[in-house]
SEFIZA-3560 file (N, C-alpha, C; in Angstrom, 3 decimals):
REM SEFIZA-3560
<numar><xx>-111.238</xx><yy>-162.646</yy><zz>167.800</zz><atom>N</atom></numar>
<numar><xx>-110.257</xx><yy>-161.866</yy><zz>168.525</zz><atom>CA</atom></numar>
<numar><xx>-108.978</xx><yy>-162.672</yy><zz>168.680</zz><atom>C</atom></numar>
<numar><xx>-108.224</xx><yy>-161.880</yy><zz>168.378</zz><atom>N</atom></numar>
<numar><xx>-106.524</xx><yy>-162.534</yy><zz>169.084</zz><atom>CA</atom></numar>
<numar><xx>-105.818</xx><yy>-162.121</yy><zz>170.497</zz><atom>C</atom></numar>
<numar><xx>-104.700</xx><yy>-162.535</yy><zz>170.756</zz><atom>N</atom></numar>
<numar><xx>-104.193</xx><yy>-162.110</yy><zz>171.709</zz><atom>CA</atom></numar>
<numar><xx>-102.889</xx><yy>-161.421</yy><zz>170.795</zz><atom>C</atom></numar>
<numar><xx>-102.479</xx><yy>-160.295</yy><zz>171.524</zz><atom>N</atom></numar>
<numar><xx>-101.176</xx><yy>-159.720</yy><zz>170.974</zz><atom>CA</atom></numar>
<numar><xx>-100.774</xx><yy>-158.465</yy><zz>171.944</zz><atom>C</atom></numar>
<numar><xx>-100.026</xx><yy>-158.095</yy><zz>172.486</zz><atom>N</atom></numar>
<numar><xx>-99.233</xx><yy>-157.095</yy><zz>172.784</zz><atom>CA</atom></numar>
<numar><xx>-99.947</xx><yy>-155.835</yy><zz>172.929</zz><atom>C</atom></numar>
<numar><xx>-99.871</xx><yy>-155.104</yy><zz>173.638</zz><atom>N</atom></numar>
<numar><xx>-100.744</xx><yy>-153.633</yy><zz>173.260</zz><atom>CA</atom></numar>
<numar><xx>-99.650</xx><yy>-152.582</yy><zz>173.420</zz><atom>C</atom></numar>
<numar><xx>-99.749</xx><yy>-151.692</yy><zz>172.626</zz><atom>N</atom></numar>
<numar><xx>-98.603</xx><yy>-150.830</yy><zz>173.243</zz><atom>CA</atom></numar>
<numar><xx>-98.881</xx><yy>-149.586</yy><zz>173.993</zz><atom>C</atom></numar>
<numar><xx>-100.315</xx><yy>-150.057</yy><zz>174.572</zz><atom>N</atom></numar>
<numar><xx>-100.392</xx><yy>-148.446</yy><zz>175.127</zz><atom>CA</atom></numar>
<numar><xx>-100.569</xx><yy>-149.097</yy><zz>176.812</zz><atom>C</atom></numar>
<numar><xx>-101.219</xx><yy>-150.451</yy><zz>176.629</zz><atom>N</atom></numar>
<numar><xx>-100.937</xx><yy>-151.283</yy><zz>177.963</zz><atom>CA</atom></numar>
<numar><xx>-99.796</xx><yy>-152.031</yy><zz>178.014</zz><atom>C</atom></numar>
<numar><xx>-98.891</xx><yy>-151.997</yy><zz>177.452</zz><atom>N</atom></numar>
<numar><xx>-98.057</xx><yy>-152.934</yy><zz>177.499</zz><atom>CA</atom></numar>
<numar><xx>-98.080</xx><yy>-154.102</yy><zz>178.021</zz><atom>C</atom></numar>
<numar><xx>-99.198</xx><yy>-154.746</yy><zz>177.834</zz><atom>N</atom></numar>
<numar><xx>-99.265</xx><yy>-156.145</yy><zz>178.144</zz><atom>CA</atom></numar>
<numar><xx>-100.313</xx><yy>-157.026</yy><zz>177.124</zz><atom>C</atom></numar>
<numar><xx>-100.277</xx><yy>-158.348</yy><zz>176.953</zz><atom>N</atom></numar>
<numar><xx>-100.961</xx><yy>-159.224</yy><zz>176.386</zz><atom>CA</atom></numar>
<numar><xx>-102.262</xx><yy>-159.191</yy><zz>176.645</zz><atom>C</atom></numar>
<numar><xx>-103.380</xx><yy>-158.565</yy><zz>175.913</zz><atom>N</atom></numar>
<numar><xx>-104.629</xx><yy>-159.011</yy><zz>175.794</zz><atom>CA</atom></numar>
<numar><xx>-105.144</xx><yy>-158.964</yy><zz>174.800</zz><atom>C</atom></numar>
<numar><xx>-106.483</xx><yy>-159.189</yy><zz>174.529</zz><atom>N</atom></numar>
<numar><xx>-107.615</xx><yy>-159.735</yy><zz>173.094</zz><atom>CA</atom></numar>
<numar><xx>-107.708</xx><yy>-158.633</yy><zz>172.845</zz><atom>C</atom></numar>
<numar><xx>-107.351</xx><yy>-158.353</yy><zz>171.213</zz><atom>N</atom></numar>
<numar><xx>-107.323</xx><yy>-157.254</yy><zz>170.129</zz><atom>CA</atom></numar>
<numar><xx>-107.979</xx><yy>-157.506</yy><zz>168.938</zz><atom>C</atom></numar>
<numar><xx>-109.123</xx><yy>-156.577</yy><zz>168.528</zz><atom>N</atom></numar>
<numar><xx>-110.269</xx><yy>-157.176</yy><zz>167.401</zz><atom>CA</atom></numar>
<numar><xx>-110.017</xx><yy>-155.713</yy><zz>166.396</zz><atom>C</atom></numar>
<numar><xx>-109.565</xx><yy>-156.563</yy><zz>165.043</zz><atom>N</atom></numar>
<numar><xx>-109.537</xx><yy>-155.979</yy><zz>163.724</zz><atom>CA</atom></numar>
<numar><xx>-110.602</xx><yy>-154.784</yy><zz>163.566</zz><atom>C</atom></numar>
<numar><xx>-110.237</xx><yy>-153.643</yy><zz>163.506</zz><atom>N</atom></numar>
<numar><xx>-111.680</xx><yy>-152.607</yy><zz>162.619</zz><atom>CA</atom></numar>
<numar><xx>-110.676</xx><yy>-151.948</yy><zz>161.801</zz><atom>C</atom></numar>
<numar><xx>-112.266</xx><yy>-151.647</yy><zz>161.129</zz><atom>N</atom></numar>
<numar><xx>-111.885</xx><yy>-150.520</yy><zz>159.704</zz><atom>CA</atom></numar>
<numar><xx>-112.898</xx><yy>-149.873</yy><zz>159.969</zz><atom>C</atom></numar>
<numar><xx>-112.049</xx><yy>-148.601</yy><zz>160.068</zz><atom>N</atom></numar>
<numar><xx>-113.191</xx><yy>-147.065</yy><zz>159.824</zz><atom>CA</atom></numar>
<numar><xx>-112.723</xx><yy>-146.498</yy><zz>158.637</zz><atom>C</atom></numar>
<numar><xx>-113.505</xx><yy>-145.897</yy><zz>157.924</zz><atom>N</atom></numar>
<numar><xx>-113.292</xx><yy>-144.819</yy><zz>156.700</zz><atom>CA</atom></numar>
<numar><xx>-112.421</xx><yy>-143.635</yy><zz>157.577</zz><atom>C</atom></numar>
<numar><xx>-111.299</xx><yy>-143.340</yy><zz>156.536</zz><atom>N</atom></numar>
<numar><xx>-110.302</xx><yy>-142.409</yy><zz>157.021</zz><atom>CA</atom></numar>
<numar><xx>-110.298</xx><yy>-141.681</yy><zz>155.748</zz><atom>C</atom></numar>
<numar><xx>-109.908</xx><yy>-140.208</yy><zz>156.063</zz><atom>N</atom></numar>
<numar><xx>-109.499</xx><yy>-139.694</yy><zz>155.164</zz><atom>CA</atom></numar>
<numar><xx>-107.677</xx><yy>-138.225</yy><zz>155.508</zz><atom>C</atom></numar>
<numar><xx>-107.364</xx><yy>-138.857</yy><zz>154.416</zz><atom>N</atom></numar>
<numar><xx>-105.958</xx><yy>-137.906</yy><zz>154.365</zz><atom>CA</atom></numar>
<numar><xx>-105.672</xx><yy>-137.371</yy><zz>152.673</zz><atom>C</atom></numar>
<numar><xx>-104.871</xx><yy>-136.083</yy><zz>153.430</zz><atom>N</atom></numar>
<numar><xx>-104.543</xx><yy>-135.241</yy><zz>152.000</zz><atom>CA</atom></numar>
<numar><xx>-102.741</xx><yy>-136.568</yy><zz>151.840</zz><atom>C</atom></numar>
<numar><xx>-102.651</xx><yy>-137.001</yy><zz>149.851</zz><atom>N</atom></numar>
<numar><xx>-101.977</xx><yy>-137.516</yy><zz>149.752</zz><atom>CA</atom></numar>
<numar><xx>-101.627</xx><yy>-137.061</yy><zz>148.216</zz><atom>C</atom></numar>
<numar><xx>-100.650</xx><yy>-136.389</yy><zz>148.064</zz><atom>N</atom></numar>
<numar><xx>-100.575</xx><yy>-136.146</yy><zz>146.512</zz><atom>CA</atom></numar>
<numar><xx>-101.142</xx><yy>-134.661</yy><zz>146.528</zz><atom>C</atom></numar>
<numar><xx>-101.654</xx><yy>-133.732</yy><zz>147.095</zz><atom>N</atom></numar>
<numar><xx>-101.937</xx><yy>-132.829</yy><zz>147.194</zz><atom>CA</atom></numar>
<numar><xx>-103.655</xx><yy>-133.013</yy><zz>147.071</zz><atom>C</atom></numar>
<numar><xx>-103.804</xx><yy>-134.099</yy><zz>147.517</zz><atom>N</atom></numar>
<numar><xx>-105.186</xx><yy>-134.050</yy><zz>147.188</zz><atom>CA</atom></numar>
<numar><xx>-105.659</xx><yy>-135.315</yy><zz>148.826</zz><atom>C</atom></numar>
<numar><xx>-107.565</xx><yy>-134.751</yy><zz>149.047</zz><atom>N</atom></numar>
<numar><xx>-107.888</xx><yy>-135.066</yy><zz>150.077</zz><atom>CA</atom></numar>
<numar><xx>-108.533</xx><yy>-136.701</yy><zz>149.610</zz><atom>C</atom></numar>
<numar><xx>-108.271</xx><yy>-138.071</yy><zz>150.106</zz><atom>N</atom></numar>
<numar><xx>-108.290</xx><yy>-139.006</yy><zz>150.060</zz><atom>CA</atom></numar>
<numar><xx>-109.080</xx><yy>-139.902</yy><zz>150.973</zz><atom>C</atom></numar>
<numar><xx>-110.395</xx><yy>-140.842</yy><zz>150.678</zz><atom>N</atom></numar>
<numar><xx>-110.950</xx><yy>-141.520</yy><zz>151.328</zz><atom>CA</atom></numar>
<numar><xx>-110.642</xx><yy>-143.023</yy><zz>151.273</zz><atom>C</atom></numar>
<numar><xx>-110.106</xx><yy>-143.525</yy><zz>152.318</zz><atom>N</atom></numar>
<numar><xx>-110.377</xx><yy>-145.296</yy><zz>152.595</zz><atom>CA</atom></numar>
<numar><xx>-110.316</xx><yy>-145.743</yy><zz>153.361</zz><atom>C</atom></numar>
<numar><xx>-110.782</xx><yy>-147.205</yy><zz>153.285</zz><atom>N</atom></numar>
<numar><xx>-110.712</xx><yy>-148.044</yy><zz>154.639</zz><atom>CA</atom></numar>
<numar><xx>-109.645</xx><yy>-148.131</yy><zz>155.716</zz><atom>C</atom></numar>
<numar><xx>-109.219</xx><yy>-147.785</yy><zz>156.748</zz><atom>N</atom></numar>
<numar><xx>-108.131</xx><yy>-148.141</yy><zz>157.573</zz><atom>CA</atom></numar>
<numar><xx>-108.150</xx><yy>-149.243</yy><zz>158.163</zz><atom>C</atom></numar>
<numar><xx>-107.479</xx><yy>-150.023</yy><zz>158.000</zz><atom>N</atom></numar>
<numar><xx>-107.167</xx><yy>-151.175</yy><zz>159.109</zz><atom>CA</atom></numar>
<numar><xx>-106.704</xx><yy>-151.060</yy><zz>160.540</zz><atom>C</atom></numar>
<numar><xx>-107.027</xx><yy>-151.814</yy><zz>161.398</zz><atom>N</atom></numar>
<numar><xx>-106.359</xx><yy>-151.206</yy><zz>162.505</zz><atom>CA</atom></numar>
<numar><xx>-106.802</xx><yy>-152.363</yy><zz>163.951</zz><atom>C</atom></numar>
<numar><xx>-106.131</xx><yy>-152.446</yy><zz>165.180</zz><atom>N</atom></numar>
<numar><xx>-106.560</xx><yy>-153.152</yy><zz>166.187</zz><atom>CA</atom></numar>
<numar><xx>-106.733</xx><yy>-152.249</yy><zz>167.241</zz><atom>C</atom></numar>
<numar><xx>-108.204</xx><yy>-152.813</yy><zz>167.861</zz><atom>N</atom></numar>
<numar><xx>-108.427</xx><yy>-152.049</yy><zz>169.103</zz><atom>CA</atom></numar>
<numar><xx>-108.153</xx><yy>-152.892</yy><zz>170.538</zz><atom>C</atom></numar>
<numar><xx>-107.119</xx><yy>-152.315</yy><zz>170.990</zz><atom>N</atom></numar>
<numar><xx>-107.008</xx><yy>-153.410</yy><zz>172.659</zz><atom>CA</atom></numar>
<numar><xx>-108.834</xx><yy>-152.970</yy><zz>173.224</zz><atom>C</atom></numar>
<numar><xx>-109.014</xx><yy>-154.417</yy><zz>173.967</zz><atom>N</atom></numar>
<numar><xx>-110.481</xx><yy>-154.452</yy><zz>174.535</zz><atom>CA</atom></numar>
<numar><xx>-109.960</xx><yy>-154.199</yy><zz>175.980</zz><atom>C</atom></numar>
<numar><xx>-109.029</xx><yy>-154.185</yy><zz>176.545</zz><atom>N</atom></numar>
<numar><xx>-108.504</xx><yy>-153.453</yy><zz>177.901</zz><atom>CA</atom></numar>
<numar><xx>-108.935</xx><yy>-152.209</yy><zz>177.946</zz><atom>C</atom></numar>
<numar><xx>-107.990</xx><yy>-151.480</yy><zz>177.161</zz><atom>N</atom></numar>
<numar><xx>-107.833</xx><yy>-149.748</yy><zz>177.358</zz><atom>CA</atom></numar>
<numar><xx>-108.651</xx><yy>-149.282</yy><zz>175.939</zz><atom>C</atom></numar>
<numar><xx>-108.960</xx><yy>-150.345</yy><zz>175.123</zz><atom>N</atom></numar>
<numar><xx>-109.792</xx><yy>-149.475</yy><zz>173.705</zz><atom>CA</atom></numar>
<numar><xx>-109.179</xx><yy>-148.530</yy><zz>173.025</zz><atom>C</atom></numar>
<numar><xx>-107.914</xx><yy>-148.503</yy><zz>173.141</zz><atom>N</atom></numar>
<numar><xx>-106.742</xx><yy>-147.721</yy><zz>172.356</zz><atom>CA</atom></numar>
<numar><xx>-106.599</xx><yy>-148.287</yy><zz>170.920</zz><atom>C</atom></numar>
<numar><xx>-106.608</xx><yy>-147.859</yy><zz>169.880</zz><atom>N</atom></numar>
<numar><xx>-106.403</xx><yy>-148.379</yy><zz>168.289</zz><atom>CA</atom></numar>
<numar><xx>-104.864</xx><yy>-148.030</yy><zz>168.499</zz><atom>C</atom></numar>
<numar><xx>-104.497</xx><yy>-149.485</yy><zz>167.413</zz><atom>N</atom></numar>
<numar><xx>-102.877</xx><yy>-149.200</yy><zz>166.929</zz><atom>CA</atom></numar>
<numar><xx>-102.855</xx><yy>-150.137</yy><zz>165.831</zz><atom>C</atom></numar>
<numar><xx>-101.723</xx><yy>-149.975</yy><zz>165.225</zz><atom>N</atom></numar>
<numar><xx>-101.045</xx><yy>-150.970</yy><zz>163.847</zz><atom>CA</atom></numar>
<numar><xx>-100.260</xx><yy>-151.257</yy><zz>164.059</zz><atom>C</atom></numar>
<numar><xx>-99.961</xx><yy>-152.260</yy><zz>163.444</zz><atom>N</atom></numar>
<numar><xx>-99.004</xx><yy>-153.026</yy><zz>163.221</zz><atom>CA</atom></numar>
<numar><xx>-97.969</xx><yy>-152.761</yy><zz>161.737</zz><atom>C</atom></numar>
<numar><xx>-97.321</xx><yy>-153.533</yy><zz>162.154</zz><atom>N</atom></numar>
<numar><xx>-96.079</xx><yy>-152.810</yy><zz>160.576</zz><atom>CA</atom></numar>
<numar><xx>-96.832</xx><yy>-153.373</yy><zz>159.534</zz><atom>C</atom></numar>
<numar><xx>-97.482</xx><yy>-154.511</yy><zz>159.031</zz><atom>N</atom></numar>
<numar><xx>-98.038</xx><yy>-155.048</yy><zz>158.058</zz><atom>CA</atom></numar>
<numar><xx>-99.393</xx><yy>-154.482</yy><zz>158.067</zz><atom>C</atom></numar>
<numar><xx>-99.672</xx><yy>-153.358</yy><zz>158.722</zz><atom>N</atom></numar>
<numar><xx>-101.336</xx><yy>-153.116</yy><zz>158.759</zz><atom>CA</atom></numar>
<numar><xx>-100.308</xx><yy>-151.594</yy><zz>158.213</zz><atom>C</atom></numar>
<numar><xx>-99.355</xx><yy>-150.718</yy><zz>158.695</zz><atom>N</atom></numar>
<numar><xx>-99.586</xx><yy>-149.757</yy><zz>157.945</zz><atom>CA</atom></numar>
<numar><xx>-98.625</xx><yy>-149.854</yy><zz>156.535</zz><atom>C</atom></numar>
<numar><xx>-98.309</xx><yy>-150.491</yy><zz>156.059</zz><atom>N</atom></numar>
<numar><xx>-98.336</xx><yy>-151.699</yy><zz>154.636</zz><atom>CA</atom></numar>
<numar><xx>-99.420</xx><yy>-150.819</yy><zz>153.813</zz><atom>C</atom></numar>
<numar><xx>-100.574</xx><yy>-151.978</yy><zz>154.188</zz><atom>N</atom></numar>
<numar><xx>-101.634</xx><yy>-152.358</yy><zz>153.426</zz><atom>CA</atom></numar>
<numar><xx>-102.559</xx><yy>-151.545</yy><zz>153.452</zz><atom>C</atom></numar>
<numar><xx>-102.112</xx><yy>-149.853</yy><zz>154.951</zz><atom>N</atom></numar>
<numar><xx>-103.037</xx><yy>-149.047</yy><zz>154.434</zz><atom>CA</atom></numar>
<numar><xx>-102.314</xx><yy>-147.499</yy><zz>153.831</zz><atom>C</atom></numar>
<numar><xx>-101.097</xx><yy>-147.841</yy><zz>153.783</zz><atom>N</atom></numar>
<numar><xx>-100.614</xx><yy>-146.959</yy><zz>152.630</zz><atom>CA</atom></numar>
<numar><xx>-101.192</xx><yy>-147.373</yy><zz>151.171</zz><atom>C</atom></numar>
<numar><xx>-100.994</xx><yy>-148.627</yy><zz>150.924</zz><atom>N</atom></numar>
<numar><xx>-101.652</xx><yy>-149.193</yy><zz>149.737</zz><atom>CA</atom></numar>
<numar><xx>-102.598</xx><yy>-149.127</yy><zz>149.370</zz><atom>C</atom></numar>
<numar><xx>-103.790</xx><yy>-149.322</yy><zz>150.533</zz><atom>N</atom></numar>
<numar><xx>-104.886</xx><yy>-148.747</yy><zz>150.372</zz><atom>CA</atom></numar>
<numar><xx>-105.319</xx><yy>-147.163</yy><zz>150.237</zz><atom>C</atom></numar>
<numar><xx>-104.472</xx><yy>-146.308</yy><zz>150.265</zz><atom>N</atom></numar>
<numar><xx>-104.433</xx><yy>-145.074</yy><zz>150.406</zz><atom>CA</atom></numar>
<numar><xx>-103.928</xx><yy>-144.518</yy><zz>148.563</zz><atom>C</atom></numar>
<numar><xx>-103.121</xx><yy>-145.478</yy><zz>148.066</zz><atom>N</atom></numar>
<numar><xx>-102.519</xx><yy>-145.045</yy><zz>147.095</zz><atom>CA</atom></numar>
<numar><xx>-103.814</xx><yy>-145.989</yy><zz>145.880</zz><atom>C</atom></numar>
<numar><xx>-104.217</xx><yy>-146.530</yy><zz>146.217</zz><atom>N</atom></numar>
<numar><xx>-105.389</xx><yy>-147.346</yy><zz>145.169</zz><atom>CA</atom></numar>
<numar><xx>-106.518</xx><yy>-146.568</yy><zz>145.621</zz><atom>C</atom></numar>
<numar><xx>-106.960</xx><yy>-145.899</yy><zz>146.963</zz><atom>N</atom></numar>
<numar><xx>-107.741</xx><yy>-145.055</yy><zz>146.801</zz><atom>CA</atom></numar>
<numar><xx>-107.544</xx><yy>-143.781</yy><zz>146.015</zz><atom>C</atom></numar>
<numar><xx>-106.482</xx><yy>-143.057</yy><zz>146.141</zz><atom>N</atom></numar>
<numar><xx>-106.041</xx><yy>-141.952</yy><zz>145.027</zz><atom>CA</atom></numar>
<numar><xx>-106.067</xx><yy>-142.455</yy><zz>143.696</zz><atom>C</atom></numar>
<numar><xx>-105.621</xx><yy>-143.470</yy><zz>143.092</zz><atom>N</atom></numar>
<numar><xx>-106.204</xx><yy>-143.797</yy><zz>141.501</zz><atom>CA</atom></numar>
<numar><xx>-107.096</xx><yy>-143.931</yy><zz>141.583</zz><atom>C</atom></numar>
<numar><xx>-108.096</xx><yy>-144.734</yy><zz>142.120</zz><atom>N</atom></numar>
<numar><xx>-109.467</xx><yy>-144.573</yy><zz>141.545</zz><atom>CA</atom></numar>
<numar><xx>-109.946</xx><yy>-143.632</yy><zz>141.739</zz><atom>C</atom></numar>
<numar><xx>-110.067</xx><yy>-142.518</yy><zz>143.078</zz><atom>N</atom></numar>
<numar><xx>-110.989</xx><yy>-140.817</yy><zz>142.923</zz><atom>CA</atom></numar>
<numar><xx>-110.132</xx><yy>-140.235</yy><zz>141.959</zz><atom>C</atom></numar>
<numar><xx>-108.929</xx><yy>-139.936</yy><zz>141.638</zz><atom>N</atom></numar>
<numar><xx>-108.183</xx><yy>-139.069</yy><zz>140.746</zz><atom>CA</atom></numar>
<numar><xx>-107.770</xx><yy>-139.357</yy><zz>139.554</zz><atom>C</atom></numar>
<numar><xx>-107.104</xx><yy>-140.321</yy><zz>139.553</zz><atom>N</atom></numar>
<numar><xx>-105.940</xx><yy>-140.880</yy><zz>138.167</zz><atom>CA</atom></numar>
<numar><xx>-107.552</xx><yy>-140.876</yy><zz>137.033</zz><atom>C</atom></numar>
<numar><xx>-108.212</xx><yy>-141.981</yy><zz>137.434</zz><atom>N</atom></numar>
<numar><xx>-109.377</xx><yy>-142.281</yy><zz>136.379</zz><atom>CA</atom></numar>
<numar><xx>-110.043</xx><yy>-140.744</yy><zz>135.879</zz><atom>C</atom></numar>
<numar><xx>-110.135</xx><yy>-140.054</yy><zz>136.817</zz><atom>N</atom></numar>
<numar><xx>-111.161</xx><yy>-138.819</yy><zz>135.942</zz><atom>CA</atom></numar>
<numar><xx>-109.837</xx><yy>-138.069</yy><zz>135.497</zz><atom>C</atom></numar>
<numar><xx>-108.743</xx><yy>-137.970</yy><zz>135.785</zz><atom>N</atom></numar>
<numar><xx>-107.364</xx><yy>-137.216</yy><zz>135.197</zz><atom>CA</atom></numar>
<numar><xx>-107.695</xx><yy>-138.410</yy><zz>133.649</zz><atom>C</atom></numar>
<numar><xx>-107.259</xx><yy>-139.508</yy><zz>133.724</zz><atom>N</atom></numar>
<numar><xx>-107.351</xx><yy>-139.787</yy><zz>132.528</zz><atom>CA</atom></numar>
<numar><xx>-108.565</xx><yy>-139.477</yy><zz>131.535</zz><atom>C</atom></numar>
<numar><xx>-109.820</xx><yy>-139.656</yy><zz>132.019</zz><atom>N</atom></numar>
<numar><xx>-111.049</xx><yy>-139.239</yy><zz>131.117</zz><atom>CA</atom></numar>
<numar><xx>-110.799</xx><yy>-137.654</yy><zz>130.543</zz><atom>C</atom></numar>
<numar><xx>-110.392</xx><yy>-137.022</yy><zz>131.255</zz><atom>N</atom></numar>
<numar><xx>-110.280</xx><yy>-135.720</yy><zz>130.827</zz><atom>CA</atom></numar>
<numar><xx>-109.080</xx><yy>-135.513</yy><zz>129.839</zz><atom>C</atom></numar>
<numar><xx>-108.353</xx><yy>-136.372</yy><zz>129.636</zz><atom>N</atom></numar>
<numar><xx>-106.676</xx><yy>-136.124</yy><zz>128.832</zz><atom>CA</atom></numar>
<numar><xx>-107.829</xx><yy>-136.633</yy><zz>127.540</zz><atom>C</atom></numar>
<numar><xx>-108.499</xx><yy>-137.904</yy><zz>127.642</zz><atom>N</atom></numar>
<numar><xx>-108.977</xx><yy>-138.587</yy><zz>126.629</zz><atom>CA</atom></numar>
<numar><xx>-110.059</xx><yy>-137.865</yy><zz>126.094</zz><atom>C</atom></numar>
<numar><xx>-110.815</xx><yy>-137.138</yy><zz>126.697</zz><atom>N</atom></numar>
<numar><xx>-112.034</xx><yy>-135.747</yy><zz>125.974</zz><atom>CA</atom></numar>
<numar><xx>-111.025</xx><yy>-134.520</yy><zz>125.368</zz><atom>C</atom></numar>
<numar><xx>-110.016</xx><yy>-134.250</yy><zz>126.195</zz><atom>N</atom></numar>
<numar><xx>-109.555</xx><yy>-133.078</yy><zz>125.660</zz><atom>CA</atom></numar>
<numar><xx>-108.468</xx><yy>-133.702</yy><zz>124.175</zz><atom>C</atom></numar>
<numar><xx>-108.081</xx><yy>-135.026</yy><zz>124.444</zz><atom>N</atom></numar>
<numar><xx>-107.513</xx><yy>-135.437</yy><zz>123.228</zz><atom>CA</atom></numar>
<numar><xx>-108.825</xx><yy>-135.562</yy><zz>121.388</zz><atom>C</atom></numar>
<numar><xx>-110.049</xx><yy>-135.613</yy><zz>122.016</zz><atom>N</atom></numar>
<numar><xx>-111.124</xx><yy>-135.907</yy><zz>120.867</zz><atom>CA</atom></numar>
<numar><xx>-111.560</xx><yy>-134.151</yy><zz>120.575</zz><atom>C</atom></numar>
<numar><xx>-110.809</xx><yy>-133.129</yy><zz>121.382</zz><atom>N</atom></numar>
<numar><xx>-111.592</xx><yy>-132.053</yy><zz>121.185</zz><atom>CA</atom></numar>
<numar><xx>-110.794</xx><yy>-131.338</yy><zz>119.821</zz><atom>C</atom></numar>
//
Protein backbone atom coordinates (compact mmCIF):
# COMPACT_ATOMS: atom_id res chain seq x y z
CA UNK A 1 0.00 0.00 0.00
CA UNK A 2 0.96 3.67 -0.54
CA UNK A 3 -0.01 6.81 0.77
CA UNK A 4 -1.54 9.36 -1.78
CA UNK A 5 -4.32 11.84 -1.86
CA UNK A 6 -7.92 10.63 -2.23
CA UNK A 7 -10.20 12.63 -4.03
CA UNK A 8 -13.32 11.68 -2.69
CA UNK A 9 -11.75 12.20 1.01
CA UNK A 10 -9.65 14.70 0.24
CA UNK A 11 -7.06 13.80 2.42
CA UNK A 12 -3.84 11.56 2.63
CA UNK A 13 -4.36 7.93 3.29
CA UNK A 14 -3.18 4.15 2.24
CA UNK A 15 -4.41 3.34 -1.34
CA UNK A 16 -3.96 -0.40 -2.72
CA UNK A 17 -3.69 -1.07 -6.59
CA UNK A 18 -6.75 -3.45 -8.08
CA UNK A 19 -7.70 -4.71 -11.30
CA UNK A 20 -11.13 -5.86 -12.05
CA UNK A 21 -12.15 -7.09 -15.55
CA UNK A 22 -14.07 -4.18 -17.19
CA UNK A 23 -15.83 -4.11 -20.08
CA UNK A 24 -16.70 -1.10 -22.65
CA UNK A 25 -18.15 -0.64 -26.17
CA UNK A 26 -14.90 0.90 -28.13
CA UNK A 27 -14.85 1.01 -31.91
CA UNK A 28 -18.36 0.02 -32.10
CA UNK A 29 -17.69 -3.01 -30.54
CA UNK A 30 -18.13 -4.46 -26.75
CA UNK A 31 -14.53 -4.86 -25.15
CA UNK A 32 -13.01 -6.88 -22.21
CA UNK A 33 -9.87 -5.90 -19.90
CA UNK A 34 -8.08 -5.47 -17.00
CA UNK A 35 -8.63 -1.99 -15.31
CA UNK A 36 -6.21 -0.55 -13.18
CA UNK A 37 -7.24 1.46 -10.51
CA UNK A 38 -6.74 2.62 -6.54
CA UNK A 39 -9.04 1.97 -3.80
CA UNK A 40 -8.81 4.59 -0.71
CA UNK A 41 -8.99 2.05 2.48
CA UNK A 42 -10.80 5.14 4.34
CA UNK A 43 -13.95 5.58 2.26
CA UNK A 44 -13.22 2.41 -0.33
CA UNK A 45 -13.94 4.76 -3.19
CA UNK A 46 -11.87 3.57 -6.56
CA UNK A 47 -10.14 6.34 -8.63
CA UNK A 48 -7.17 6.89 -11.25
CA UNK A 49 -4.76 8.55 -11.71
CA UNK A 50 -3.62 10.29 -15.07
CA UNK A 51 -0.96 7.53 -15.74
CA UNK A 52 -3.46 4.74 -14.74
CA UNK A 53 -6.04 6.08 -17.29
CA UNK A 54 -2.92 6.01 -19.84
CA UNK A 55 -2.36 2.49 -19.52
CA UNK A 56 -5.98 1.58 -19.41
CA UNK A 57 -6.95 3.18 -22.57
CA UNK A 58 -4.02 1.13 -23.88
CA UNK A 59 -5.12 -1.64 -22.40
CA UNK A 60 -8.47 -1.18 -23.90
CA UNK A 61 -7.08 -0.63 -27.42
CA UNK A 62 -4.69 -4.02 -27.24
CA UNK A 63 -7.71 -5.59 -25.89
CA UNK A 64 -9.73 -4.64 -29.16
CA UNK A 65 -6.83 -6.11 -31.45
CA UNK A 66 -6.59 -9.13 -30.01
CA UNK A 67 -10.76 -10.01 -29.71
CA UNK A 68 -11.23 -8.20 -33.20
CA UNK A 69 -8.34 -7.08 -35.51
CA UNK A 70 -6.91 -10.94 -35.36
CA UNK A 71 -10.23 -12.74 -36.43
CA UNK A 72 -10.91 -9.48 -38.96
CA UNK A 73 -7.60 -10.46 -40.31
CA UNK A 74 -8.15 -14.42 -40.47
CA UNK A 75 -11.20 -13.79 -42.30
CA UNK A 76 -9.62 -11.18 -45.09
CA UNK A 77 -6.91 -14.14 -45.29
CA UNK A 78 -9.75 -17.21 -45.88
CA UNK A 79 -11.76 -15.01 -47.99
CA UNK A 80 -8.44 -14.02 -49.90
CA UNK A 81 -7.70 -18.25 -50.53
CA UNK A 82 -11.45 -18.55 -51.54
Amino acid sequence: MIKMSCPYCEAVHDVKEIRTEEKITFKEKLVSYTAIQYECCNCHESFETAEMMDANLLAIREAYEEQYESIMRCLEAFEHYE
